[in-house]
Structure formats: C-alpha cells, structure tokens
C-alpha positions in Angstrom: -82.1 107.6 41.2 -85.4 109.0 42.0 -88.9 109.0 41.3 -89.4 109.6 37.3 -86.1 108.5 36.4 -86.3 105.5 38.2 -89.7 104.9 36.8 -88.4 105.5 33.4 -85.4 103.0 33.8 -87.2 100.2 35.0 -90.2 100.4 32.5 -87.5 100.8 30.1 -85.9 97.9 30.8 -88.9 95.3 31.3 -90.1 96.6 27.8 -86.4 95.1 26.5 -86.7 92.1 28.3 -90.4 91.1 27.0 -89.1 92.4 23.6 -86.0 90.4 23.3 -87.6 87.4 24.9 -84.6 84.4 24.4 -82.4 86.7 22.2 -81.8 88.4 26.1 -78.7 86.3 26.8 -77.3 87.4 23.7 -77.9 91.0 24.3 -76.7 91.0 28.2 -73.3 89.0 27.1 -73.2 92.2 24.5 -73.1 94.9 26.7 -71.4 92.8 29.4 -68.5 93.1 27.0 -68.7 96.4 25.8 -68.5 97.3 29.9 -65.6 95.3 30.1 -63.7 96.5 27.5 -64.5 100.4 28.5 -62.8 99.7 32.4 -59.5 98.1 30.6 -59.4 101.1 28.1 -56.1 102.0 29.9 -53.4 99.7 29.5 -53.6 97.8 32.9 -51.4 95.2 33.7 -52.6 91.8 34.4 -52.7 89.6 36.5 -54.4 92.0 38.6 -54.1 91.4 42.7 -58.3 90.7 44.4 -57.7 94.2 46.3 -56.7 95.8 42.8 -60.1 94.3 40.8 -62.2 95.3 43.8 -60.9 98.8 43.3 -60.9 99.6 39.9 -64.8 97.9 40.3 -66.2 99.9 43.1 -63.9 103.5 41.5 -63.9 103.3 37.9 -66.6 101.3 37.1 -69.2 102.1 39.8 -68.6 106.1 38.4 -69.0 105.3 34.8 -72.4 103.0 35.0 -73.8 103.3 38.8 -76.7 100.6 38.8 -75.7 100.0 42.7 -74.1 101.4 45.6 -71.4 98.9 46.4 -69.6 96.0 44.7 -68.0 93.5 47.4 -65.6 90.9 46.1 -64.7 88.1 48.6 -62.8 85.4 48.4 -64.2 82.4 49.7 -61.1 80.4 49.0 -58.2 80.0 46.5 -60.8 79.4 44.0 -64.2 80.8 44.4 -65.3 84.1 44.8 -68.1 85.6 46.2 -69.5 89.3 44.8 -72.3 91.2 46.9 -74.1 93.4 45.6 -75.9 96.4 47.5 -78.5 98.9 46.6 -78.9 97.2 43.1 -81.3 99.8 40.9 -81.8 96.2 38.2 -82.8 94.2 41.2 -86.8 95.5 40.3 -87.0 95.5 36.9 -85.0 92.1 36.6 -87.0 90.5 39.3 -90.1 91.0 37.6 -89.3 90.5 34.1 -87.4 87.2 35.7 -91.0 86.4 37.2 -92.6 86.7 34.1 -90.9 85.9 31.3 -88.5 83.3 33.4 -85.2 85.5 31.3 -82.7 87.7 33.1 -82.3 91.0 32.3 -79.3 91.5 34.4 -75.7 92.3 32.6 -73.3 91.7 35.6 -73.0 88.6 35.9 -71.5 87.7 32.5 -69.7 91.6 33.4 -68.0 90.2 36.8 -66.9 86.9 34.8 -65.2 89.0 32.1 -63.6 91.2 33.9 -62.0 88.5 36.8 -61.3 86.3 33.9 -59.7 89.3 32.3 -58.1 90.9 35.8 -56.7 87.1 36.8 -55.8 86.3 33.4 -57.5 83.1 33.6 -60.7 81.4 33.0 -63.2 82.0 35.6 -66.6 80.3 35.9 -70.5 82.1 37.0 -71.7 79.4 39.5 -75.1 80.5 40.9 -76.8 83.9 42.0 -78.8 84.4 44.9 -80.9 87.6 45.6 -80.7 89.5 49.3 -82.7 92.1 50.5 -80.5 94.8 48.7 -79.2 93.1 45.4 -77.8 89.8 45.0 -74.8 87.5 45.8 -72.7 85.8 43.0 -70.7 83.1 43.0 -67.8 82.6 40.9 -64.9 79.6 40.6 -61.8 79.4 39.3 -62.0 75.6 39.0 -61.8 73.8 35.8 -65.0 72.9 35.9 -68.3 73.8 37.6 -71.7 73.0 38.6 -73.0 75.1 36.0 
C-alpha cells in the first residue's frame, strides 16, 4: 500500500482506536471472528496438519485481507507455536494508538488463536507478543494452561 492509501488506513484506524477506547477488545475479538469464519467458508476438514494451516494462512487468507507480506508458523515444540509476522501495514497505526491510549488495535492475534484452535480442533492459548523490526512475533500454547 502506498502513499494516500496508506495514510488513509492508518488515520483510519487510530481514529477507531481513540474512539472505542476499552470497548477495543470487544471490537478486535469481533472481526477476529468474522475473519475466521470467512477462511473455513469451505467445508475443510479438521484437524488440519501445521503445513496445511500455514498454507491456507499465507494463500487464502493473505489474498482476501493483505495487512502483511508473510505469515510464518513455527512450531517451537509439541505445544507452542511461534507466528512471525513480516511487513505488517497495522504495526504503525497499532504502535501508536498502543503508545497512547495503552489498547491494541491489532485483530490477529485473537484471529491466529481462532483459527489454530479451529484448524487443531483444540483449545489453543495467546501467550505474549513481541514486536521486530518488520511486524511482530506471537506466541501461542497448546497447554492447558498459560502464563496469560
């Protein structure tokens, strides 16, 4: 995305964030699930396999909503998983809305714990979030309970 656009989205977006104020989390689980439930339109089966999630998340849903350049799922062990994210177009507007309002703006995280809970037909728990040069890193377990 360039120059106006860009400039559009993330104005756009801080203006929801210090508009919602606390009612955020609310609105992020919202379209978190509305995201989810458009990539398992098609009857998939589940359990789905890592390689298979990784797929259908970097083909169909990267094409339908493209806020970044590349989703990497990697397992970390049998029951955490790691997701990089690259090229992140949020990581601005999220940042700074994060900075002053202290809310996230950010659907993916409650996205990615839908859709593994959903692709591993199991519970899966967000542990923690960690911003890179590019985007982010998110952690997720698969352990009955969590630090979170």
């Amino acid at each position: 995305m360039e120059g106006r656009e860009r400039v559009l989205m993330d104005k756009y977006l801080k203006v929801l964030g210090c508009a919602t104020g606390k009612e955020i989390d609310n609105i992020r689980a919202k379209m978190a699930w509305v995201l989810t439930e458009e990539l398992f339109e098609e009857e998939l089966g589940v359990p789905l396999s890592y390689e298979e999630i990784s797929a259908l998340l970097n083909e169909a849903f990267l094409k339908e909503f493209p806020f970044c350049q590349n989703l990497e799922l990697n397992i970390i062990d049998s029951s955490d998983i790691l997701v990089n994210i690259k090229g992140c177009q949020l990581k601005e507007a999220n940042g700074s809305c994060k900075k002053k309002n202290g809310y996230s703006l950010c659907p993916i995280d409650p996205f990615l714990m839908f859709t593994l809970s959903r692709g591993l037909a199991c519970n899966v728990w967000f542990v923690d979030v960690k911003p890179t040069d590019e985007g982010c890193s998110m952690e997720f377990s698969l352990k009955s309970q969590c630090l979170v």
